[in-house]
C-alpha positions in Angstrom: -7.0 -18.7 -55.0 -10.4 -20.0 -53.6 -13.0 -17.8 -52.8 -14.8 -18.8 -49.6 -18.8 -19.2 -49.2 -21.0 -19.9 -47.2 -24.6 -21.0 -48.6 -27.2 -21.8 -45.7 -30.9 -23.5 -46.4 -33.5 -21.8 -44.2 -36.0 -24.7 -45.1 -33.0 -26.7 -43.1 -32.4 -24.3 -40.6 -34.3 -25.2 -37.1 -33.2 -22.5 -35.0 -31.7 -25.1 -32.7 -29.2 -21.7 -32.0 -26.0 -24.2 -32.1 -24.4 -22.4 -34.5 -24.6 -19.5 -32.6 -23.3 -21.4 -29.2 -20.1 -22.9 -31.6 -19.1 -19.7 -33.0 -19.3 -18.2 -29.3 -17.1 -21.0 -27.9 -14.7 -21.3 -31.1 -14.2 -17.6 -31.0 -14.3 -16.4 -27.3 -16.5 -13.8 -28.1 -17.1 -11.5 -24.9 -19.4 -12.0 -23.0 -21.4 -8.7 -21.5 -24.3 -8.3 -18.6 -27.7 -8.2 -18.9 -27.5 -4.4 -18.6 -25.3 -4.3 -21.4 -27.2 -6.3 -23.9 -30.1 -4.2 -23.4 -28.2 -1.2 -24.3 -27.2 -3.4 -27.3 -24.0 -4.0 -26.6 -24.3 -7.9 -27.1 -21.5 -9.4 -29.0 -23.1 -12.2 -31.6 -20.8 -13.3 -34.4 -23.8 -15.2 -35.6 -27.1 -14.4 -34.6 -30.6 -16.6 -35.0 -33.9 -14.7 -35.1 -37.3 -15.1 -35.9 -38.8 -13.4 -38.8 -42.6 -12.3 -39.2 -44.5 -14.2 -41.3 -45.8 -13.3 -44.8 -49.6 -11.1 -44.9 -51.4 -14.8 -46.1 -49.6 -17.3 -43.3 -51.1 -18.1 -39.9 -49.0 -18.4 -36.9 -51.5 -21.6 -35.9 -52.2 -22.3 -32.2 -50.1 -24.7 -30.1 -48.9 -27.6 -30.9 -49.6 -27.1 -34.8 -47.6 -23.4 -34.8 -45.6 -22.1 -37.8 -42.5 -19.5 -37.6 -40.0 -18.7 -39.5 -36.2 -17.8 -38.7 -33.4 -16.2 -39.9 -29.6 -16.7 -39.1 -26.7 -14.1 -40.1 -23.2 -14.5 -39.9 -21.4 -11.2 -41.8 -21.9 -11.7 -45.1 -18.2 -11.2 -45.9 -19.2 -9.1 -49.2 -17.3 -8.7 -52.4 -18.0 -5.4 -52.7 -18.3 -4.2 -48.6 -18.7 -1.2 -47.8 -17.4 -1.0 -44.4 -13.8 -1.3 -46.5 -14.6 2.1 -48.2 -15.8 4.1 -44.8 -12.3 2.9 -42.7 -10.5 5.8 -42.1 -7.2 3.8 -40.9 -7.6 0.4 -43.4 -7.7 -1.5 -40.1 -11.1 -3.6 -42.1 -9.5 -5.3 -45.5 -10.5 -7.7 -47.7 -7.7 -10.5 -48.4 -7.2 -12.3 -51.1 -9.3 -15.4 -50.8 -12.0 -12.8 -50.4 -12.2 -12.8 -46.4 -13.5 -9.9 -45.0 -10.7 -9.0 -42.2 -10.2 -6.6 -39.1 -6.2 -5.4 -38.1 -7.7 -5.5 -34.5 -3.9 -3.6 -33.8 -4.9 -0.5 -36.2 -8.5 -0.7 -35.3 -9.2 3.5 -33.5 -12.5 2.0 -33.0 -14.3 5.0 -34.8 -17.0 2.5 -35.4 -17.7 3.9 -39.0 -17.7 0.4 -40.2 -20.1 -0.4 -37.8 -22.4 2.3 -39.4 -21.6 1.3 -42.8 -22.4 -2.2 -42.3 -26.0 -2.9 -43.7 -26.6 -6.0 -42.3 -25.5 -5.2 -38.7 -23.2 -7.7 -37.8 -20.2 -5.9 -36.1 -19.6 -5.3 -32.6 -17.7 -2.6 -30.9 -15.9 -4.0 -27.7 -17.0 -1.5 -25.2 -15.4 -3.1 -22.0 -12.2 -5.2 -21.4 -13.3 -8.4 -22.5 -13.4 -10.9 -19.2 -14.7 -14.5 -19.0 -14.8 -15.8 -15.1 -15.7 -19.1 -13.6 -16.6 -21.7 -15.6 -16.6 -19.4 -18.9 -12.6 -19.5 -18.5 -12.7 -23.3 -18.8 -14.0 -23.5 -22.0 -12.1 -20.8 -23.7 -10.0 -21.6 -27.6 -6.9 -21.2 -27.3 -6.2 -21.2 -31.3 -8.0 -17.9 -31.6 -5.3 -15.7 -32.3 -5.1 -11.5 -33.5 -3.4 -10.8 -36.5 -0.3 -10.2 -35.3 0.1 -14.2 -33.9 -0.5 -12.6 -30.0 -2.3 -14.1 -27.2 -3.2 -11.4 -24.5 -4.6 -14.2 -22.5 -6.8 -16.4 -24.0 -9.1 -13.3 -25.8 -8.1 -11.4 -28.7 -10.1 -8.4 -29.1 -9.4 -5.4 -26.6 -11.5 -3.2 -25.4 -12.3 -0.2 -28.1 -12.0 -2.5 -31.4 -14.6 -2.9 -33.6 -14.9 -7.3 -34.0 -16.9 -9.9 -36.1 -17.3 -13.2 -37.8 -13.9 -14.5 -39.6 -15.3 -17.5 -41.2 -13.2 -19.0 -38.3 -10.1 -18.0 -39.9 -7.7 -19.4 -37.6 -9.5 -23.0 -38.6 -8.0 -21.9 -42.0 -4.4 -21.7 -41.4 -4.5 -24.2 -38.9 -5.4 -26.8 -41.7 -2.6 -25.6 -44.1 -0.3 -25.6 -41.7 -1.2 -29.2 -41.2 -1.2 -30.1 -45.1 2.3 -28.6 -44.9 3.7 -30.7 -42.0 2.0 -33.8 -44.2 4.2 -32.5 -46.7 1.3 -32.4 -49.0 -1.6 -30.0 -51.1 -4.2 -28.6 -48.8 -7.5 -29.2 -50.0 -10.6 -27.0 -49.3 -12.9 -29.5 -47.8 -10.2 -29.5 -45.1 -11.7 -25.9 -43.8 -14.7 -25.9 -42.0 -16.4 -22.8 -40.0 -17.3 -24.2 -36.7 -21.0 -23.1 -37.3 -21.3 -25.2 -40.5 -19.7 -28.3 -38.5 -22.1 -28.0 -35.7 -25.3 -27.7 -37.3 -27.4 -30.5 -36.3 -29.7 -30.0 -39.8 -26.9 -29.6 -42.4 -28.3 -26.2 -43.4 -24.8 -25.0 -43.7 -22.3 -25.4 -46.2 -19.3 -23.9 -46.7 -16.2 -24.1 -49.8 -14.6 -22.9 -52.5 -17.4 -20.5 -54.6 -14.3 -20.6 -57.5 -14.9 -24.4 -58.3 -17.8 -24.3 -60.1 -18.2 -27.9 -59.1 -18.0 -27.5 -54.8 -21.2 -28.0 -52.9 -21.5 -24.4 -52.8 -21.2 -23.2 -56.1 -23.9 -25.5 -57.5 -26.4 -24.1 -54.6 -25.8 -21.1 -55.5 -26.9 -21.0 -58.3 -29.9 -22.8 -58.0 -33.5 -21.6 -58.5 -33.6 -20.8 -54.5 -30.5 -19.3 -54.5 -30.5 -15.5 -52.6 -28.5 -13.0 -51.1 -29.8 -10.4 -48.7 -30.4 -7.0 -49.7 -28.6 -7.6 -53.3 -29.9 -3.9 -54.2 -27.2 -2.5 -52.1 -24.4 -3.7 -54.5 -22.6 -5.3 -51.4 -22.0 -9.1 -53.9 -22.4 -11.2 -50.4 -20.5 -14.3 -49.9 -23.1 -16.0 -48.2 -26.3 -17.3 -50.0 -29.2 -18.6 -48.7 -31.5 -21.1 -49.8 -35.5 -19.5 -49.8 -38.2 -22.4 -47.8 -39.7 -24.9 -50.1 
């Protein structure tokens, strides 16, 4: 079975944010007010931030400035604990090493939320709603687990939710490869944050083929996982600035 990666080169990366805007759009994730999101209830799949620079670098002055950024989708870890906390097994990690949600035996205890060290799942805290032109643009192909559609949006309110590697993209392409009547092959599944980005920092495959894209920049002198001391194995590596 592959086991899917995602390896992402911050000397790439311009926080140009439209990996964030795809994954929003792809996934119909909620949308909340502005009173909301400073509460901290924003929903962001995949979020773009800027880091502080090292003790020795200068910011510079306008136009010659320096910053640097970091992006984080969840890290979809081999060893995650937000698995080990779940009190109902609604989070599970399948077999091509996809770090999933049940969204239907989700309680929304939000322990997984808690055990989560790199912060990247959302509790629903309202009825998710999209209105004007927001409805226009919604996917259609983003489906729960159980193959429903309550309305075009997926996760109710009281569910814990998060990045899939845009799952759906997955069985949408075998499905295809079966109708063909032929093998699916990996390049065929794309995240739509790695087929957005406008630098190619992102690449995404099979982390088993020691031969994919992936595996070889992995291992690779600038190869590195965040926070590796906390035995989580993440599935997404990222590529340290030249």
């Amino acid at each position: 079975m592959p086991r899917w990666a995602m390896v992402i080169d911050l000397d790439k990366c311009v926080a140009c944010q439209g990996c964030s805007i795809a994954c929003r759009q792809e996934n119909n994730t909620p949308v909340v007010s502005p009173e909301q999101a400073a509460m901290g209830r924003a929903i962001r799949w995949n979020d773009v931030f800027p880091m502080p620079l090292n003790e020795p670098e200068q910011a510079g002055e306008y136009p010659n400035v320096k910053t640097r950024y970091m992006t984080r989708p969840c890290m979809h870890c081999s060893n995650p604990p937000c698995i080990k906390v779940c009190p109902v097994q609604a989070t599970y990690v399948d077999a091509e090493g996809l770090v999933r949600v049940n969204y239907n035996r989700c309680i929304g205890c939000r322990f997984c939320t808690v055990a989560c060290p790199y912060g990247v799942r959302y509790f629903n805290w309202e009825r998710p709603s999209w209105t004007g032109e927001m409805a226009q643009h919604l996917n259609p192909d983003t489906m729960s687990e159980n193959g429903s559609l309550e309305g075009p949006a997926v996760r109710p309110k009281g569910v814990v939710e998060k990045c899939t590697f845009c799952i759906h993209r997955l069985r949408k392409a075998r499905a295809k490869a079966k109708a063909e009547g032929r093998a699916f092959r990996p390049d065929e599944y794309v995240p739509a944050c790695v087929e957005t980005c406008t630098a190619k920092a992102r690449f995404f495959g099979d982390l088993s083929d020691p031969e994919s894209t992936v595996s070889v920049l992995a291992n690779s002198g600038r190869a590195f996982r965040l926070q590796e001391e906390a035995g989580t194995h993440p599935n997404v590596i990222y590529l340290r600035e030249g």
